[in-house]
C-alpha positions, 0 to 999 in steps of 0.5 A: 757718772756725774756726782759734784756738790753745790759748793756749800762749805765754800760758800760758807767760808766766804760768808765768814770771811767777808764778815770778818772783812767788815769788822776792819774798817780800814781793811774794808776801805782799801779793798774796796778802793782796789776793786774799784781801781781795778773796775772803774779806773780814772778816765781822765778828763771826760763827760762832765768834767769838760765842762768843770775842767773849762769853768776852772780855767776861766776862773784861774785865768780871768776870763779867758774863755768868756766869750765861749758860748758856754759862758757867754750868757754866763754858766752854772759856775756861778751856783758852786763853789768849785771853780773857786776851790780848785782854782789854786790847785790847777794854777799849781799843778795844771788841769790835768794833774790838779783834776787827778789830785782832786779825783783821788781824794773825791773818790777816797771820801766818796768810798768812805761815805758809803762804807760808813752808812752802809756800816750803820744801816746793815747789820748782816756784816756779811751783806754788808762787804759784799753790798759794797763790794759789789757797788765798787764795780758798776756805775750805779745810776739814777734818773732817766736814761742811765747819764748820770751816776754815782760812781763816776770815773772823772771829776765833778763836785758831784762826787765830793757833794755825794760823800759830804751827804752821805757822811751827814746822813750817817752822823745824823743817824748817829745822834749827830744832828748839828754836825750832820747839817753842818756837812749836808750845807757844805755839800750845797756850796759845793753842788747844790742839786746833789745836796738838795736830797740830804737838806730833804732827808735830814729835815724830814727825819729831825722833824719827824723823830722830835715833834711825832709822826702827826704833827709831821704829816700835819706839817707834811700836809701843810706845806704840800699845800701852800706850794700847791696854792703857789704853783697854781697862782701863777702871777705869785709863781712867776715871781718865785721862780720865773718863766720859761716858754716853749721855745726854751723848754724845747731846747732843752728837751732836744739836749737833755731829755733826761732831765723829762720824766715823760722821756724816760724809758719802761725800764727806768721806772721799773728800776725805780720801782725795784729801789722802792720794793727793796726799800719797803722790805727793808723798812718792813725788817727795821720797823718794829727792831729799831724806830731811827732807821725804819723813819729813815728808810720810811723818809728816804722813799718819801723824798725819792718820791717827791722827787719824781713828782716834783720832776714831772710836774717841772717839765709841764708847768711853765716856770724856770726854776722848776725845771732848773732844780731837777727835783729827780736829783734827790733820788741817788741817795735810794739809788746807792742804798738800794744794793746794799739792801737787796744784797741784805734781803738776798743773803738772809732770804737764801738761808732761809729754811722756808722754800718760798722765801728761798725761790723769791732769794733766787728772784732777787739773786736774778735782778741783782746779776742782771746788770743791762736789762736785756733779755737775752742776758737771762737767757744765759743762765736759762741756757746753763740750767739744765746742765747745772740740774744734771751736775748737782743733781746727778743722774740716781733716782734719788738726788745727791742734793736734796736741795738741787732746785734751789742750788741750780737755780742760784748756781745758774743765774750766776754762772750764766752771769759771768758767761755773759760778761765772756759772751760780750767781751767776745763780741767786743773783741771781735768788733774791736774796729767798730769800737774804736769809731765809738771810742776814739782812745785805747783807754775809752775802750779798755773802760768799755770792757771793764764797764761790762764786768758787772757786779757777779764777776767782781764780787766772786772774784774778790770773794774768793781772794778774801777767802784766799788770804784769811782775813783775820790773819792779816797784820794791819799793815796790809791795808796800806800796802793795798791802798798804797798799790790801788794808788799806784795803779791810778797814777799809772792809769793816770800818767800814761795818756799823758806822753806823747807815745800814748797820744801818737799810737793809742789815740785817734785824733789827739797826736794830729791835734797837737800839730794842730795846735801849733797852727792855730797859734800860727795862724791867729793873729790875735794874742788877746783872746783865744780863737773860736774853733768849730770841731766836729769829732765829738769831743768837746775838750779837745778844742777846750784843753787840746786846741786851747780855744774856744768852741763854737758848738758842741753838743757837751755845751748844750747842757748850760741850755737849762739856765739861759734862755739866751744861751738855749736859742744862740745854741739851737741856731748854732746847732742848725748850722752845723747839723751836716757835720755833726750828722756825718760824724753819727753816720760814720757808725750807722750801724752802732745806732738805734732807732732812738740814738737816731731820733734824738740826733734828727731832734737836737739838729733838726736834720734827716739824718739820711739826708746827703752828706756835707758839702762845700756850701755847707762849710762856706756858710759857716765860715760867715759866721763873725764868731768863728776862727778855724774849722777842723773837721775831717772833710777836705774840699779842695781849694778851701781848706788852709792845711791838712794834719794827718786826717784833719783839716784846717779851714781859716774862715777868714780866708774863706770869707775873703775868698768868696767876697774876691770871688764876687760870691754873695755867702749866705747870710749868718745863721739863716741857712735853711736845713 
């Protein structure tokens, strides 16, 4: 017969000892650096960092890249400081080794501005390890669409800006208050949008602690109307923040709708409304204990939500810097803290001795595992109950736990989490050529497992290793040797997509790409300037850092749309001109594709996505093009292309034109293909 017990006393130790792990600082800090070593590793330069690796190197080099359509209207470079505090570093190390640098200590002070608030505003030290823990392992995202994050796994001032703000907020909750706007202003030189949140939080609260909660509201009152008046005099708003038609709104919506709440999906507002009913709770606990935190709490939901107005009011007035701004950028603050206090209200909640609260602990237990919001994600843990009832029940009359319910209930969701993680790593396995159309690079796809772990399996698993290792018996040394090896670990994660072996046999394109190099620099007859170079395979550095050239177009670069009108048109047109390329390249993985990637491609483009493949013609108009050098695609027609390497190929495209005019051919005019 069945007989087993929910694992009380196990339980009970690790409670012990993750409490015991935050009352050593430091010990806590190099745990934490080593699950997220082990969870989110370095990903090298990807995502946004292309685009802050390029500003660099245009700063470093006087220009060089200045005639890229990412700053030929100029870029968003001018709003940091960024470029002008890396710059030394990449001129001394390279881009790649500076940017590893700069990631390490980034991530380091980003780690600890987390630790300290959560530390100050925690006071369960059990959830407070465990909320940390858990937020070392997954990516945590604010705003629509889940594009960015806070925990990034490559370089942008994001990162330092975030732990500056969160390092004020604590030293301001701390009675620190100069000190605390002194970093939250530095974080504005460094990334203005992500420090814009602190600004709001710290003005809010220092005005609301030292002049009362009437004159605040008065205040809050007052000011709320004076924008309202601004917003609705339209001469007097034009002149405060400029205009921006629907030509130029358009385009930004078709490369990053993200930044629209109308576009954001019904589950995005249900996470959001999930961080503010765990912010309220929260609020509720510290509202007659202690004032400092519960105006904290009280002003970090306000912000959030004036950020989320303020978004939505962006996107339907017709000013510029409104939309610019990207008010919803205030909202990662709640969207870091907001696990910190869900895992409080669950840990408190699960021992309480009232069955309703413990119900509502294995509710909130249920959202904190389910980690990519689908169905059947639950159905897992659904599908485990029963077995779980039959175990910690057993088969008597009378139960051998008296509360089996509650205990499947939680043994349940959380095995059923970790079965999911197993489920998908199955499927991943199994699907391992599709996923290398997607992830053109083994430590792309390696990244997709880890991204899948979810918080349940590196919270138990580190867990039970803190329980293994009796905390309060290690000497202090330990935590260097942990630090010193999560240190390690990175180089090596590091280091290895560096060599030519890695770029040879674990990577799609990047040892092709090499040889390429060496042809355009054959080929390219001017020394002055970097060439123009139009690549289809979806990844911007690799004409940026591998060609070392300029790009003609890639979607990454869209993302500059929202500060020059000019840009944001030039952009469109290009992006119609290459629409057949770039279709082709999506089509290659139809079946990866949903109905919405689909309708997003056919939007950015202006293209029927099943529309038929690219032709010759195709190449030849874009050849036209007077700012184009080269073209690498993976498309051959014979006659055209200059050199094939490996599976790409070379197009010179003033041989192309040279061809057509020898040929008495009339090339289409530039720009004005119909597609």
């Amino acid at each position: 017969m069945l007989n087993a017990r929910f694992p009380s006393d196990w339980i009970t130790q690790a409670r012990d000892a993750l409490a015991r792990l935050a009352d050593r600082p430091w010990l806590l800090f190099a745990v934490l650096l080593a699950v997220n070593t082990i969870a989110r590793p370095y990903a090298g330069i990807t995502h946004d960092a292309r685009l802050y690796s390029v500003q660099v190197l245009n700063h470093v080099e006087g220009g060089t890249y200045a005639d890229d359509l990412f700053f030929r209207y100029g870029s968003q470079d001018q709003y940091s400081l960024f470029s002008r505090l890396a710059g030394p570093l990449v001129a001394l190390l390279g881009v790649h080794a500076a940017f590893f640098v700069i990631y390490v200590v980034g991530k380091s002070l980003l780690i600890f501005g987390m630790m300290r608030l959560v530390q100050t505003l925690i006071p369960n030290r059990t959830a407070l390890a465990l909320s940390l823990i858990a937020s070392m392992a997954i990516s945590i995202s604010y705003g629509g669409h889940q594009i960015l994050n806070i925990q990034e796994t490559f370089v942008t001032p994001r990162m330092v800006a975030s732990a500056f703000v969160l390092i004020g907020i604590d030293w301001m909750l701390r009675g620190r208050p100069i000190a605390a706007l002194a970093l939250v202003v530095g974080a504005t030189a460094i990334h203005p949008l992500m420090a814009l949140g602190g600004i709001l939080i710290w003005s809010a609260y220092i005005a609301w602690k030292h002049l009362g909660v009437r004159i605040f509201l008065g205040a809050l009152a007052g000011v709320t109307a004076i924008v309202a008046g601004v917003l609705c005099y339209e001469p007097l708003a034009t002149r405060c923040f400029g205009t921006m038609d629907d030509a130029w709104r358009q385009a930004i919506l078709s490369a990053s709708s993200f930044n629209f709440p109308s576009e954001w999906s019904l589950r995005d507002y249900a996470f959001l409304g999930y961080q503010l009913a765990a912010a309220v709770l929260v609020w509720a606990k510290f509202r007659h204990v202690d004032a400092d935190k519960a105006r904290f709490v009280a002003v970090l939901m306000l912000v959030t939500l004036v950020g989320l107005a303020g978004a939505a009011l962006a996107e339907r007035l017709p000013y510029a810097l409104l939309l610019q701004g990207q008010p919803y950028r205030v909202m990662w603050v709640l969207g870091f803290l907001h696990l910190a206090f869900a895992v409080w209200l669950w840990v408190e909640w699960a021992q309480n001795a009232d069955w309703r609260v413990q119900f509502a602990a294995c509710r909130l237990l249920a959202c904190l595992c389910w980690n990519d919001g689908l169905l059947v994600e639950g159905l897992f843990a659904a599908f485990v109950l029963p077995i779980v009832v039959l175990v910690i029940r057993g088969m008597s009359r009378e139960p051998n736990d008296p509360r089996w319910l509650i205990h499947s209930l939680q043994l349940s969701i959380v095995i059923g989490s970790i079965a999911w993680f197993g489920y998908k790593a199955l499927l991943l396995t199994s699907g391992w050529d599709r996923l290398w159309l997607r992830q053109p690079e083994l430590r792309d796809n390696i990244e997709v497992y880890l991204a899948n772990l979810g918080p349940v399996v590196m919270a138990v698993a580190s867990t039970a290793i803190v329980v293994k290792l009796a905390i309060d018996r290690l000497p202090r040394l330990h935590a260097a040797w942990l630090t010193s090896a999560a240190l390690i670990v990175q180089l090596g994660v590091f280091a290895i997509p560096e060599t030519a072996y890695y770029q040879d046999h674990c990577t799609t394109y990047r040892g092709d790409l090499a040889r390429v190099r060496d042809v355009l620099e054959e080929h390219h007859a001017d020394t002055k300037r970097l060439p123009t170079v139009y690549c289809n395979l979806g990844c911007l550095d690799y004409v940026w850092l591998d060609l070392r050239s300029q790009c003609y177009f890639d979607w990454w670069q869209a993302g500059n749309h929202m500060f020059r009108r000019e840009m944001a048109m030039e952009g469109r047109r290009r992006g119609n001109l290459i629409a057949p390329f770039e279709v082709a390249r999506y089509r290659k993985r139809a079946g990866d594709l949903t109905d919405g990637d689909i309708a997003c491609v056919a939007r950015m483009f202006q293209i029927d996505v099943d529309q038929t493949g690219v032709t010759s013609d195709d190449l030849v108009r874009l050849c036209q093009e007077p700012n184009i050098d080269f073209v690498v695609i993976e498309q051959g027609f014979d006659g055209l292309y200059m050199t094939q390497v490996g599976r790409l190929f070379i197009y010179d495209c003033r041989q192309v034109r040279a061809d057509r005019l020898a040929n008495g051919s009339n090339p289409a005019s530039p720009g004005k293909a119909g597609l």
